[in-house]
Backbone as a printed PyTorch tensor [residue, N CA C, xyz], in Angstrom:
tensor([[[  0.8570,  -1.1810,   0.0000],
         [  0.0000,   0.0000,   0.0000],
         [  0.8860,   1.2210,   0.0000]],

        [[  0.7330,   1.9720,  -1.2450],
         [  2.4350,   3.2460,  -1.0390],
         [  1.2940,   4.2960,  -0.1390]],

        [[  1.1940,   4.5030,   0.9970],
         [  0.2850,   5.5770,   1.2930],
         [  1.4950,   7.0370,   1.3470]],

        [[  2.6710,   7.0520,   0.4770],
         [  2.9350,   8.3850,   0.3990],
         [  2.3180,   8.9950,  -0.7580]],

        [[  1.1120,   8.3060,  -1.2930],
         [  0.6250,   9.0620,  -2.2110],
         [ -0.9040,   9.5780,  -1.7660]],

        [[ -0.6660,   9.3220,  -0.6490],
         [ -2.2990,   9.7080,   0.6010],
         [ -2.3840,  11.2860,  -0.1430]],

        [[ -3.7870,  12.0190,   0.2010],
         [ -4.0560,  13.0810,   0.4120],
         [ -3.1130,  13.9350,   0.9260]],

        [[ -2.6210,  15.2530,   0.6890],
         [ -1.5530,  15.9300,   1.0130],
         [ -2.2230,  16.7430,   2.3200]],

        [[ -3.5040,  16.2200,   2.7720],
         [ -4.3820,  17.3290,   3.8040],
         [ -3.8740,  17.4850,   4.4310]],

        [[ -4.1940,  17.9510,   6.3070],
         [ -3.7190,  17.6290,   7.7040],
         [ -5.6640,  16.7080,   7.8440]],

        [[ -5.5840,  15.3470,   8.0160],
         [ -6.3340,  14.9110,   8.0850],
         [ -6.6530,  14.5530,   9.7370]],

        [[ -6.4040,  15.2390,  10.6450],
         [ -6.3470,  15.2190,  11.9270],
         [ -8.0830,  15.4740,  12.4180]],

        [[ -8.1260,  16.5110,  11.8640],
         [ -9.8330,  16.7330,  12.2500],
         [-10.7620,  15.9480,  11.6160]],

        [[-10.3060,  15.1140,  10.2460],
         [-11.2240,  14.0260,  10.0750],
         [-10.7480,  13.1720,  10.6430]],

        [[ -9.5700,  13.0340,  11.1590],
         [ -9.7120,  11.5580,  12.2350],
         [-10.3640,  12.0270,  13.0370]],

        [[-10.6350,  13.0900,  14.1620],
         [-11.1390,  13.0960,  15.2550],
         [-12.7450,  12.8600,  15.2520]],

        [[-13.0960,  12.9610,  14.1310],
         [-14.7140,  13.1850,  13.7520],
         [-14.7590,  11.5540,  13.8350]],

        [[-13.6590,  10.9110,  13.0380],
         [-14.0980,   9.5830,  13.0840],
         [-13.6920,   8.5880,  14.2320]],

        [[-13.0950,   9.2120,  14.6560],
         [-13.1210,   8.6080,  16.4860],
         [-14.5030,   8.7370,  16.9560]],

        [[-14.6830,  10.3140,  16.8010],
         [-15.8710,  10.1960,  17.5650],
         [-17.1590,   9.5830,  17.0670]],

        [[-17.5530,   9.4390,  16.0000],
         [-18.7960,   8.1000,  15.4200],
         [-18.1640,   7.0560,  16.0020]],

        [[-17.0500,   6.3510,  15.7710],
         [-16.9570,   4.9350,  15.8790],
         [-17.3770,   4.9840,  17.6280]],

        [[-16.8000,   5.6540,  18.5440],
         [-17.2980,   5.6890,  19.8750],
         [-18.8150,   5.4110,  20.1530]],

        [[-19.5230,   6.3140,  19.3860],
         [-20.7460,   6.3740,  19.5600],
         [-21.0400,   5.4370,  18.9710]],

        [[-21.0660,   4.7610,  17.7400],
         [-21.2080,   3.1600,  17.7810],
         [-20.9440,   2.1020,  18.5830]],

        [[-19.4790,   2.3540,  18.9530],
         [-19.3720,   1.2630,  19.8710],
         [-20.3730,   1.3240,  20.9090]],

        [[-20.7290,   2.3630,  21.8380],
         [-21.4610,   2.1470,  22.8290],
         [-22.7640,   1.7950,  22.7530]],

        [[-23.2580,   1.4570,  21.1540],
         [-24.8120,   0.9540,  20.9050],
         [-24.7020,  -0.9000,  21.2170]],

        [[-23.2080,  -1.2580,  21.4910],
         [-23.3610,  -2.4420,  21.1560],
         [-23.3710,  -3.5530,  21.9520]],

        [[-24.1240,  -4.4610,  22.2000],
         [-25.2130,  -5.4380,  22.8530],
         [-24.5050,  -6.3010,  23.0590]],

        [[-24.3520,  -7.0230,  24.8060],
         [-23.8020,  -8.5500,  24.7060],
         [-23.7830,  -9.0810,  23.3340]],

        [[-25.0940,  -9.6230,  23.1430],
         [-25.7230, -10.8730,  22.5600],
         [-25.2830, -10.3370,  20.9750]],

        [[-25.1950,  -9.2050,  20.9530],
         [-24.1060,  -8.9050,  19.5230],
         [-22.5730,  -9.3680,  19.3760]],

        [[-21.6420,  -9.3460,  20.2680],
         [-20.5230,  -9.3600,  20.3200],
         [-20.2700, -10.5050,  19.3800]],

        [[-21.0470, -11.9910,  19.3990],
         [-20.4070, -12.9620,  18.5820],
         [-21.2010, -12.9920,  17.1610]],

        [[-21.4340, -11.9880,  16.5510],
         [-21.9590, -11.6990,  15.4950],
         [-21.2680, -11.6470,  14.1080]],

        [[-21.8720, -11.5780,  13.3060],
         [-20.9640, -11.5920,  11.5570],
         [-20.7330, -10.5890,  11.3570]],

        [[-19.1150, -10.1000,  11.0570],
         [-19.5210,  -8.7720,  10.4780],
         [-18.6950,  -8.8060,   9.1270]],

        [[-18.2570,  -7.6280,   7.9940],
         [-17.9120,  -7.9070,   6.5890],
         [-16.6150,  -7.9770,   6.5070]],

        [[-15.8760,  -8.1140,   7.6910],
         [-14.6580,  -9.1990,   7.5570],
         [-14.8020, -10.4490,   8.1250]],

        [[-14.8430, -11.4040,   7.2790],
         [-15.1150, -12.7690,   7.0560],
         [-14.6510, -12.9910,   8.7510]],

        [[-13.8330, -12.9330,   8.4910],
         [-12.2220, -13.7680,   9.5980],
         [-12.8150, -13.2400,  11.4400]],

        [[-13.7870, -12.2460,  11.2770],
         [-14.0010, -11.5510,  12.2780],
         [-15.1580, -11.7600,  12.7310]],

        [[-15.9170, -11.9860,  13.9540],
         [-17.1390, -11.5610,  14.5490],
         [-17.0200, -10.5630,  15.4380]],

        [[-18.2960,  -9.5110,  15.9510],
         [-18.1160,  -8.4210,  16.4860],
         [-17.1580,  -8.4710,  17.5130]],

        [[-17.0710,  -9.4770,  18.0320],
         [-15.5040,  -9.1070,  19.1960],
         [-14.4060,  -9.0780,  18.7840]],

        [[-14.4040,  -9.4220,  17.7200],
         [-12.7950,  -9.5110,  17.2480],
         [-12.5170,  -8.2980,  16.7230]],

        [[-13.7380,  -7.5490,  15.8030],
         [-13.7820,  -6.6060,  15.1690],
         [-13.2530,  -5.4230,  16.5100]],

        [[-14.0930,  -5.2910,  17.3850],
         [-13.8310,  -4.4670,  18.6000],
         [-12.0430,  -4.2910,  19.3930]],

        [[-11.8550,  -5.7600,  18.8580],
         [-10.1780,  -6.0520,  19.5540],
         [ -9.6370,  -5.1840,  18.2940]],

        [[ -9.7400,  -5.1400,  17.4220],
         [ -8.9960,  -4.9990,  16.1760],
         [ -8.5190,  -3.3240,  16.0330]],

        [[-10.0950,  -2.9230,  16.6820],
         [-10.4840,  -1.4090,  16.8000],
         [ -9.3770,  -0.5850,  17.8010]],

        [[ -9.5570,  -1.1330,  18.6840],
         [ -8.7020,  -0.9100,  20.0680],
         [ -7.4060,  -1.1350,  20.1390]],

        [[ -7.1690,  -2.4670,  19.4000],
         [ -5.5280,  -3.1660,  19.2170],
         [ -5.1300,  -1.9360,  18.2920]],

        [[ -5.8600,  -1.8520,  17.6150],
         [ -5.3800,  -1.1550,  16.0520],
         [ -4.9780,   0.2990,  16.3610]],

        [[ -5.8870,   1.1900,  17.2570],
         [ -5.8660,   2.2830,  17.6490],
         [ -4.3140,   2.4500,  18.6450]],

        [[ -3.9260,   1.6740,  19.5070],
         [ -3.1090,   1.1030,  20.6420],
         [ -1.6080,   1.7270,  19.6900]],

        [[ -1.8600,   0.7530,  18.5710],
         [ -0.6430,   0.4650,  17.6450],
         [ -0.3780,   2.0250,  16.6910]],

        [[ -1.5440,   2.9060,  16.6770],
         [ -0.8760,   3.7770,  16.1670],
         [ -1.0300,   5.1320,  17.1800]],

        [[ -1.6310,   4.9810,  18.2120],
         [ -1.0210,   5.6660,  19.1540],
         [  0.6980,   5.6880,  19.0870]],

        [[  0.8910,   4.4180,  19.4510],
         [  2.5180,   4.0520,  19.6610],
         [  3.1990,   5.2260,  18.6440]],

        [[  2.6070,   4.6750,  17.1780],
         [  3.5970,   5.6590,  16.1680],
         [  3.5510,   6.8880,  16.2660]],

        [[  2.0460,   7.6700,  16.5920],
         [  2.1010,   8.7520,  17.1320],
         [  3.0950,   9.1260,  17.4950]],

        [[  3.1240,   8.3530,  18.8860],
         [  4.2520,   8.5760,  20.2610],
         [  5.6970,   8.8660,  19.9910]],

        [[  6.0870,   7.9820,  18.3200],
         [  7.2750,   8.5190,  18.4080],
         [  8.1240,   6.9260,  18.6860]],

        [[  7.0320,   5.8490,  19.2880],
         [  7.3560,   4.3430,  19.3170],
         [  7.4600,   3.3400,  18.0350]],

        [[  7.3270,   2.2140,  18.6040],
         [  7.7740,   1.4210,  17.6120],
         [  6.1860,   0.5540,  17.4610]],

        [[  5.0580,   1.0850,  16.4250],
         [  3.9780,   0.6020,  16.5770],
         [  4.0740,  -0.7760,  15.9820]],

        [[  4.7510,  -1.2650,  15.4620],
         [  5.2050,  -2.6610,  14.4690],
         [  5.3780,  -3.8030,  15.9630]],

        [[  5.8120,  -3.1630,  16.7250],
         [  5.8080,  -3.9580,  17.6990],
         [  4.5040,  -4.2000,  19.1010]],

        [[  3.7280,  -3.8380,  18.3660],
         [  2.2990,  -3.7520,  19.2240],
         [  1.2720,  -4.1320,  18.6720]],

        [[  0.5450,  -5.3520,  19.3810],
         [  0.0110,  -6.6870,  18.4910],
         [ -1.2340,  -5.5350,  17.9420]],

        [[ -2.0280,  -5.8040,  16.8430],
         [ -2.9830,  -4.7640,  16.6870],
         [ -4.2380,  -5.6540,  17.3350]],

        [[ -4.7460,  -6.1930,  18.5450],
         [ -5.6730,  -6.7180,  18.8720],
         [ -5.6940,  -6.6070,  20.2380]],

        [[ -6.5680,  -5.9010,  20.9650],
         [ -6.4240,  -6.0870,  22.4280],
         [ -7.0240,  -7.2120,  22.8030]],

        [[ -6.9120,  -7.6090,  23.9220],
         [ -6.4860,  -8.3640,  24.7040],
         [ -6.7810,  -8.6220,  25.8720]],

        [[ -7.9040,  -9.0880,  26.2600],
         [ -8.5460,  -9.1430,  28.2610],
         [ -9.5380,  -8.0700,  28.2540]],

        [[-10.3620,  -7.1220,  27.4630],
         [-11.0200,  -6.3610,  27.6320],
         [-12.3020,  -7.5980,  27.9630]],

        [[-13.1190,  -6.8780,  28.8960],
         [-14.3830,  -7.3520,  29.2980],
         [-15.4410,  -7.0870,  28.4640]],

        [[-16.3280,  -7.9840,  28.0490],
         [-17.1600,  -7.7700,  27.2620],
         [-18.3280,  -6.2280,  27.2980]],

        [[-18.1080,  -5.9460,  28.5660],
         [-19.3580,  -4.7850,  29.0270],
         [-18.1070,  -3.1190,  29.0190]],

        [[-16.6190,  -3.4110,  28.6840],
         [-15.8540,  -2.4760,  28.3930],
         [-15.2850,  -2.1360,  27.4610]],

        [[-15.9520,  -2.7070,  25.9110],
         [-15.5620,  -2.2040,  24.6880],
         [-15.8450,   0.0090,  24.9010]],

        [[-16.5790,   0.1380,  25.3400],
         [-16.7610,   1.3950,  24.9020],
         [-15.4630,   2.2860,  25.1150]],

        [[-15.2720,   1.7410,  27.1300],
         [-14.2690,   2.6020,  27.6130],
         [-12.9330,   2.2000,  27.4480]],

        [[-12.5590,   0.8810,  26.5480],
         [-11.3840,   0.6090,  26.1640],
         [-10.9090,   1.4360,  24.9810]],

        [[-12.1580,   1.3660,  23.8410],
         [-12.2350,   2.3340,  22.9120],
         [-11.8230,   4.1930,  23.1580]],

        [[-12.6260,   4.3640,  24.3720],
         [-12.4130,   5.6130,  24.5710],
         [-10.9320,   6.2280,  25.1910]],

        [[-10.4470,   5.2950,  25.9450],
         [ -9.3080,   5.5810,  26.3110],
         [ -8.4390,   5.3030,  25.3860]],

        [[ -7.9090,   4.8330,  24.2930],
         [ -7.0060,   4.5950,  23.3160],
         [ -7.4870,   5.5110,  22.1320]],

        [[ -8.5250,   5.8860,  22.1610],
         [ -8.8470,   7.3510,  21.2380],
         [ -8.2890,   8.6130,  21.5810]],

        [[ -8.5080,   8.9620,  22.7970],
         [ -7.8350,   9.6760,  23.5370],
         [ -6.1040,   9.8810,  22.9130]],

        [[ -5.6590,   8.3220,  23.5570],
         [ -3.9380,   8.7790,  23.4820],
         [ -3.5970,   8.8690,  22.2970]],

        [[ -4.4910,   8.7170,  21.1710],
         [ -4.4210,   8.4290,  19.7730],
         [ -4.2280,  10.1390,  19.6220]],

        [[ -5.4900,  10.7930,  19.8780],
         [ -5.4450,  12.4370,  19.4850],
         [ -4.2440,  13.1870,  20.0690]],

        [[ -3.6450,  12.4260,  21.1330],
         [ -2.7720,  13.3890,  21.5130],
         [ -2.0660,  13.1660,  20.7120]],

        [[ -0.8790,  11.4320,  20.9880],
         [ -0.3730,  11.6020,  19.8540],
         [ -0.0760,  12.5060,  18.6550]],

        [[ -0.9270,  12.8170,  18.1970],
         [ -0.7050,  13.0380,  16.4890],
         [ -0.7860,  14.5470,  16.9320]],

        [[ -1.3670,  15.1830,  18.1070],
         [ -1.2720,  16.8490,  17.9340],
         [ -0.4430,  17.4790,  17.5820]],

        [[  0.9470,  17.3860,  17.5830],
         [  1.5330,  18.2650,  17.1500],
         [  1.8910,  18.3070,  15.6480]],

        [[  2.1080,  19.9720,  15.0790],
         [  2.2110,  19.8720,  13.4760],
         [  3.6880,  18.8330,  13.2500]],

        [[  4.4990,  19.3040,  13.8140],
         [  5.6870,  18.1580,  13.8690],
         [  5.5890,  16.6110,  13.0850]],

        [[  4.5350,  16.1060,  13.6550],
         [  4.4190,  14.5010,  13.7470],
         [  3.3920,  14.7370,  12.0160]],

        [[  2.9820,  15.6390,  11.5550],
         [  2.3580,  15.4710,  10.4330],
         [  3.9170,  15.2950,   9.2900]],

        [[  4.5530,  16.3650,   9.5060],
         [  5.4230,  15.8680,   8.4240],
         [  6.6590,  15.1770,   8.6560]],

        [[  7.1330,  14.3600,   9.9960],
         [  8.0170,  13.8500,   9.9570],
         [  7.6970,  12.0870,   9.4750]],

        [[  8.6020,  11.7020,   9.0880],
         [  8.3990,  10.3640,   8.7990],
         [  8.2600,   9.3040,   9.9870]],

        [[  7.1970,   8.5000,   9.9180],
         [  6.8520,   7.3960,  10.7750],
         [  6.9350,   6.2100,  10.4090]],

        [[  6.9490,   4.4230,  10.9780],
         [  7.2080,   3.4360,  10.4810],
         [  5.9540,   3.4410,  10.8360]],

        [[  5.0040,   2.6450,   9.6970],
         [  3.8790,   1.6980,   9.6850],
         [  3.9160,   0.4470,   8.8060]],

        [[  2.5540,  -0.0790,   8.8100],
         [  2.8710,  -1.6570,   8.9110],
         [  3.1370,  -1.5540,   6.8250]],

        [[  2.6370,  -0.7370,   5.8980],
         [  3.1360,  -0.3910,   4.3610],
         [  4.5200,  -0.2590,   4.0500]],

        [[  5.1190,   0.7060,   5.7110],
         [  6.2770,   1.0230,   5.2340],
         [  6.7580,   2.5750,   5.7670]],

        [[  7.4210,   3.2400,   5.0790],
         [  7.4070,   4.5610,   5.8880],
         [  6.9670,   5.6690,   5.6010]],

        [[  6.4920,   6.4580,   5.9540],
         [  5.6720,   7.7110,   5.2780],
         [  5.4210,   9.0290,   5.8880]],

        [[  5.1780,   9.6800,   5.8220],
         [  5.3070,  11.1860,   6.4930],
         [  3.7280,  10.9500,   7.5570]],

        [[  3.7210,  11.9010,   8.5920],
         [  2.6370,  11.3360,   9.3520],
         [  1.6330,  12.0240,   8.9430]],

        [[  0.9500,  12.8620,   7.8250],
         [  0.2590,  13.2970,   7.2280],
         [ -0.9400,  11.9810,   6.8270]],

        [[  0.1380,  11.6740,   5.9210],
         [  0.2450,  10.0190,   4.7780],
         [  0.0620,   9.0720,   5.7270]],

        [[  0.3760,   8.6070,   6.5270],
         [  0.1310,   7.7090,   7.4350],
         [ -1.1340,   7.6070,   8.1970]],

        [[ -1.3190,   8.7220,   9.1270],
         [ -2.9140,   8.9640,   9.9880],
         [ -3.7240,   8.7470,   8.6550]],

        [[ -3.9840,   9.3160,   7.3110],
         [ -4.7610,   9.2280,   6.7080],
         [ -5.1770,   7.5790,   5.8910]],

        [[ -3.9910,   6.7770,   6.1950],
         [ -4.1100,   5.8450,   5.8040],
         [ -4.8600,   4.9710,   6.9910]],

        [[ -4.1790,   5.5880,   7.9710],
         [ -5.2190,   4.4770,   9.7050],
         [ -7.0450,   5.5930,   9.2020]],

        [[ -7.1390,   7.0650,   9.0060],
         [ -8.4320,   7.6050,   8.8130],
         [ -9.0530,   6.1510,   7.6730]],

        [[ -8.7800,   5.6000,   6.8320],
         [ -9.2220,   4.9370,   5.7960],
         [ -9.3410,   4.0120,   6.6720]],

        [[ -8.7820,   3.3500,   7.5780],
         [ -9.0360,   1.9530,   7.9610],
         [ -9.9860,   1.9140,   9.2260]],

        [[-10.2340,   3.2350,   9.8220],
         [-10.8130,   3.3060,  10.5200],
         [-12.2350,   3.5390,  10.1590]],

        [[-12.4120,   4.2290,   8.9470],
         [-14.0380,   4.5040,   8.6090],
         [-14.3020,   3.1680,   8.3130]],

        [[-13.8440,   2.6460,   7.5920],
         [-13.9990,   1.0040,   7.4270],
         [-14.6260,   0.6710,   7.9480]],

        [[-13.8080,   0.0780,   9.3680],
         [-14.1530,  -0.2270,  10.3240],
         [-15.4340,  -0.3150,  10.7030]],

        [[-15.5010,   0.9090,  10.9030],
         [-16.4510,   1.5340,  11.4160],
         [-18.1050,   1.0100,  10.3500]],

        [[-17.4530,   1.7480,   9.5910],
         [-18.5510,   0.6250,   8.6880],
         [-19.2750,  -0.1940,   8.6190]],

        [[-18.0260,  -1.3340,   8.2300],
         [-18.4970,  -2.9100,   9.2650],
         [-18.6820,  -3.2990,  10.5800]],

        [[-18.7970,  -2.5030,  11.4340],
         [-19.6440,  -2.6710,  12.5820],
         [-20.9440,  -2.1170,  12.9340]],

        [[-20.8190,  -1.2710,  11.9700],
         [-22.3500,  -0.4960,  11.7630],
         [-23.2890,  -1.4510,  10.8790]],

        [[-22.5340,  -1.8630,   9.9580],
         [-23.2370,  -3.0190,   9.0150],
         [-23.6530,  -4.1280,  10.1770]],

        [[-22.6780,  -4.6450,  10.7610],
         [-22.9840,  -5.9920,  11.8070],
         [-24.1050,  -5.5110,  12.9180]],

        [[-23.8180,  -4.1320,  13.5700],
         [-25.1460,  -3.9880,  14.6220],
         [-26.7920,  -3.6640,  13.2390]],

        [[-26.4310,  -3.6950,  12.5490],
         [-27.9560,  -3.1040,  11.6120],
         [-27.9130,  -1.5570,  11.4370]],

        [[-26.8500,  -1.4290,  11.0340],
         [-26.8970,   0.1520,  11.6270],
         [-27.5230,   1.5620,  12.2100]],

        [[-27.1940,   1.5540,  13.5200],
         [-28.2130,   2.1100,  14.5470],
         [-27.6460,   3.4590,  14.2270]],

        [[-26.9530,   4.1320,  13.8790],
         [-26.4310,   5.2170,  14.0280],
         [-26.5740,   5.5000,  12.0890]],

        [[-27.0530,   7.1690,  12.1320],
         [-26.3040,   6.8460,  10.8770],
         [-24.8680,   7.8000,  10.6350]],

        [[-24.2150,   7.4490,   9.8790],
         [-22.6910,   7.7830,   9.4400],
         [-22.4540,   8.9380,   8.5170]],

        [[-21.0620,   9.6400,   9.1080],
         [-21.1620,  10.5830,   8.6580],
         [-20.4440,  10.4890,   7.2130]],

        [[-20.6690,  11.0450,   5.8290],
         [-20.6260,  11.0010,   4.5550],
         [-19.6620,  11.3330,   3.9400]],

        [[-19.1250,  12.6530,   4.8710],
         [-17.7450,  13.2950,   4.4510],
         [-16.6610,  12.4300,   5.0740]],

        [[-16.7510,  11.9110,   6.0310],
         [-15.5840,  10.6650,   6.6660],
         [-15.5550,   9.8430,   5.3150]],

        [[-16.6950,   8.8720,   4.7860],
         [-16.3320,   7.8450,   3.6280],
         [-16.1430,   8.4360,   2.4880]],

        [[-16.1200,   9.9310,   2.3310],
         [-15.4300,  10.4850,   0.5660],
         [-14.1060,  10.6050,   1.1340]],

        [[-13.4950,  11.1440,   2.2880],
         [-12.0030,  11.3710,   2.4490],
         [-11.5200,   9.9210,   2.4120]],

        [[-12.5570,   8.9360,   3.1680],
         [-11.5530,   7.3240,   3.3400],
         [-11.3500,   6.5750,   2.0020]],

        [[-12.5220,   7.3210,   1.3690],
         [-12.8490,   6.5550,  -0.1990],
         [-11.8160,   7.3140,  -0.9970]],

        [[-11.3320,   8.5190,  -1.1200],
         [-10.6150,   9.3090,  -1.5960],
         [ -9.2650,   8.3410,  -1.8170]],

        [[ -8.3890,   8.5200,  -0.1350],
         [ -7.3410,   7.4910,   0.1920],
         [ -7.3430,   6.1180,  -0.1480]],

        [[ -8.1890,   5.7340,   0.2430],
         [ -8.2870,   3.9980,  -0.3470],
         [ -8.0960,   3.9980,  -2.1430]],

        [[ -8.5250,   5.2460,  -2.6920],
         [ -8.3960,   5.2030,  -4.2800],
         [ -6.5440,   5.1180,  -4.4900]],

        [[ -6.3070,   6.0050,  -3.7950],
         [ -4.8100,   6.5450,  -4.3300],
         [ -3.8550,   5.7290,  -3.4490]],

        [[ -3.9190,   5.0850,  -1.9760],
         [ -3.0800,   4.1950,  -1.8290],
         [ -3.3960,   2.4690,  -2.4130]],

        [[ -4.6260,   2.6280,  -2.6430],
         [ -4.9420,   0.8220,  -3.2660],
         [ -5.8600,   1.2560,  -4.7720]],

        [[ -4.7080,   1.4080,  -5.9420],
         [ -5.7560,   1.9900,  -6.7360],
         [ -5.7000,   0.5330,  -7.8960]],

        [[ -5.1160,  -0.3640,  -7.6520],
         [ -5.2340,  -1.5710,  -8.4230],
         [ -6.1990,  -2.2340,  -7.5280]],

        [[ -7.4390,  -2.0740,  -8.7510],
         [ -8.8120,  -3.2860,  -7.6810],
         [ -8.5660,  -4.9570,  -7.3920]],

        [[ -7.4990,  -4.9950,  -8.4430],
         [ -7.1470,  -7.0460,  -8.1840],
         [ -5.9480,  -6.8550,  -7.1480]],

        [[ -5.6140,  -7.3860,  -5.5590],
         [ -4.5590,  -7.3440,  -4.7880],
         [ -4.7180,  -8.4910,  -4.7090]],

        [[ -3.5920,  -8.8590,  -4.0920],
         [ -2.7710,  -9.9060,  -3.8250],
         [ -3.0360, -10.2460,  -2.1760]],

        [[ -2.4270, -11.8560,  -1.5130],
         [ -2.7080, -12.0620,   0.6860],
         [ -2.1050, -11.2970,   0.9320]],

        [[ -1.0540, -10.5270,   0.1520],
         [ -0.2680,  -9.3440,   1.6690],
         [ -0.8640,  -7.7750,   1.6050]],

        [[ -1.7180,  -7.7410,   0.8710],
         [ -2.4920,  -6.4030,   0.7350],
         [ -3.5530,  -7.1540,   1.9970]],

        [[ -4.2140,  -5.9330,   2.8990],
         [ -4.8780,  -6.1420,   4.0880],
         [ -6.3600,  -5.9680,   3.8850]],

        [[ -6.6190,  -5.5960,   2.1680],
         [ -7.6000,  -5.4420,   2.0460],
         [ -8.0340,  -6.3320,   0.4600]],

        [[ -9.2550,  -7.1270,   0.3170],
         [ -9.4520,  -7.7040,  -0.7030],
         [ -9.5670,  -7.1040,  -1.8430]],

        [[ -9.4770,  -7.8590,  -3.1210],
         [ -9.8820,  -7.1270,  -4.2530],
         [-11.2960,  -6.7170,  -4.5920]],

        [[-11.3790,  -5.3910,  -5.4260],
         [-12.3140,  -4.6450,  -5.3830],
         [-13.7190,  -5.4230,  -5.5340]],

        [[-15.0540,  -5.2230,  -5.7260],
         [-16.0430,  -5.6690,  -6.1970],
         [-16.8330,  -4.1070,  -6.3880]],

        [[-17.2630,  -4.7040,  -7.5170],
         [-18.2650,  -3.7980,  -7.9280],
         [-19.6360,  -3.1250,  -6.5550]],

        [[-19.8940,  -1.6230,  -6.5940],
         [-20.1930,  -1.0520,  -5.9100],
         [-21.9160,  -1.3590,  -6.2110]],

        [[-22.9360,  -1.5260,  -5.1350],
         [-24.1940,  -1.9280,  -5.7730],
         [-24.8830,  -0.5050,  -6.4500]],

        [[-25.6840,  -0.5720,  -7.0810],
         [-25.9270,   0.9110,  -8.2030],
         [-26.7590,   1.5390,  -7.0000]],

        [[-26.3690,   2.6960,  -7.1180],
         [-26.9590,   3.9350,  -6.2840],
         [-26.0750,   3.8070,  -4.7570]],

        [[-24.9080,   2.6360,  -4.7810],
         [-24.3650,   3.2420,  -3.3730],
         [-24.0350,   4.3520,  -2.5430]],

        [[-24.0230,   4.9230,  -1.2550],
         [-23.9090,   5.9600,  -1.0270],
         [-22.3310,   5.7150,  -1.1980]],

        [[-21.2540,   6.9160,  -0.4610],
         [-20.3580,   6.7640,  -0.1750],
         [-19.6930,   5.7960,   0.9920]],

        [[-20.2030,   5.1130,   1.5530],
         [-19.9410,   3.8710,   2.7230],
         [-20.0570,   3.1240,   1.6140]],

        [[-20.9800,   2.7800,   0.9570],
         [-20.8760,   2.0940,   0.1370],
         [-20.1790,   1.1730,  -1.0350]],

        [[-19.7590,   2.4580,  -1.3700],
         [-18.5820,   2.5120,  -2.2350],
         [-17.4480,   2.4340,  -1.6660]],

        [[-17.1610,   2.6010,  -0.3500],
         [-15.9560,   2.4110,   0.0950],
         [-16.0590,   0.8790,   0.6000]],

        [[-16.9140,   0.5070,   0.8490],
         [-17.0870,  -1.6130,   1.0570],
         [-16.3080,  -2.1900,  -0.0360]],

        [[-17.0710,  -1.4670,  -1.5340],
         [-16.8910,  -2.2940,  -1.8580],
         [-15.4840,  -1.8200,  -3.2070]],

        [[-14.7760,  -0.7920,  -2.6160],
         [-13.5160,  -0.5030,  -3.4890],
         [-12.3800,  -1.6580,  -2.3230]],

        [[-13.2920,  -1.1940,  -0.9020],
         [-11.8450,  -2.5040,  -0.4450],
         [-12.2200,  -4.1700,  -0.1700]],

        [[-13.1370,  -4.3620,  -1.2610],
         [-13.3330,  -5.7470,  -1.1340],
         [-14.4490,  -6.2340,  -0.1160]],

        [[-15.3100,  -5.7760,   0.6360],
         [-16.6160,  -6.1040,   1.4190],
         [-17.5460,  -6.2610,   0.7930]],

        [[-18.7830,  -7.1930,   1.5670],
         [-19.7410,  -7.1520,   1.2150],
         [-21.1140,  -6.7790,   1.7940]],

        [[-21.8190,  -6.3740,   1.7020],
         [-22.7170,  -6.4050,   3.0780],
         [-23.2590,  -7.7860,   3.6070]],

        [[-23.3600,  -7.8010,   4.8690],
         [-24.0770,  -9.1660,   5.3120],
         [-25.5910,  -8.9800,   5.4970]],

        [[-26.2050,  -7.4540,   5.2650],
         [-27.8320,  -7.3620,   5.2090],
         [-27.9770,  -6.1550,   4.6130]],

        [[-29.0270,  -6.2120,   4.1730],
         [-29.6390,  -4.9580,   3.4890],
         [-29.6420,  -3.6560,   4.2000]],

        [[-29.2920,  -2.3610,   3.6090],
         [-29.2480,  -1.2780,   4.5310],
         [-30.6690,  -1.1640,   4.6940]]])
């Protein structure tokens, strides 16, 4: 994934927007949901939630100035009734992280490779609307999502994955056709290979 060809933005305030939906999703979400389907195959809603949190954890780290390559992207012992506030606290160290203008243009290691931290956050902004996505897809989606998050993630996902046939070490499948009249969530499922598991 070359994400030094990400958006040249400061995509900081669309990450923070998309922290804050995925939060407010997470906290819609139900025991009896947790072992649920969602549009990564490999995943049911708890794993998806570890992934969220692990994932967030790991680029805090790079934020920080650490070594996020070395921080599993899946948490780990969270209690089923503390997805929200595991979420919320690793969102948190996530925003600090990245506050300063500094950390936008110096170069960071992520799991593609290395890239200026502009290019980088915007590549975790893409994986995070995702996300987010497919957990909104898996609860039925109770919330609805904000539009300008999936044109910036859809934007990035064009220009760092712009060949729709990838290969197992790309993290995201090959493209499928978008269903006619998708919104922008939509279209972002299905440029990185998802499908829905129910009708919006």
């Amino acid at each position: 994934m070359n994400a030094t060809n990400a958006l040249p933005m400061d995509p900081r305030p669309l990450y923070a927007r998309a922290t804050e939906q995925a939060a407010a999703l997470i906290k819609t979400v139900r025991p009896e949901q947790l072992s649920g389907p969602t549009p990564c195959t490999e995943f049911d809603v708890r794993t998806l939630l570890s992934h969220m949190v692990g994932g967030s954890r790991r680029i805090a780290v790079v934020g920080e100035g650490g070594d996020g390559m070395a921080v599993h992207p899946f948490a780990d012992g969270v209690e089923d009734d503390a997805w929200a506030a595991a979420y919320d606290e690793v969102r948190d160290r996530v925003l600090k992280a990245w506050s300063s203008d500094e950390r936008m243009t110096s170069t960071v290691r992520v799991p593609w490779g290395e890239a200026p931290g502009h290019a980088a956050l915007s590549g975790y902004l893409m994986e995070l609307v995702t996300h987010t996505w497919d957990l909104s897809e898996s609860l039925g989606h109770p919330h609805a999502l904000d539009p300008e998050l999936a044109e910036a993630a859809l934007a990035t996902a064009r220009r760092v994955l712009p060949d729709p046939e990838r290969d197992s070490k790309t993290p995201f499948a090959s493209a499928r056709p978008a269903p006619e009249g998708a919104d922008s969530y939509g279209q972002l499922a299905a440029w990185l290979g998802r499908e829905p598991i129910r009708a919006a």
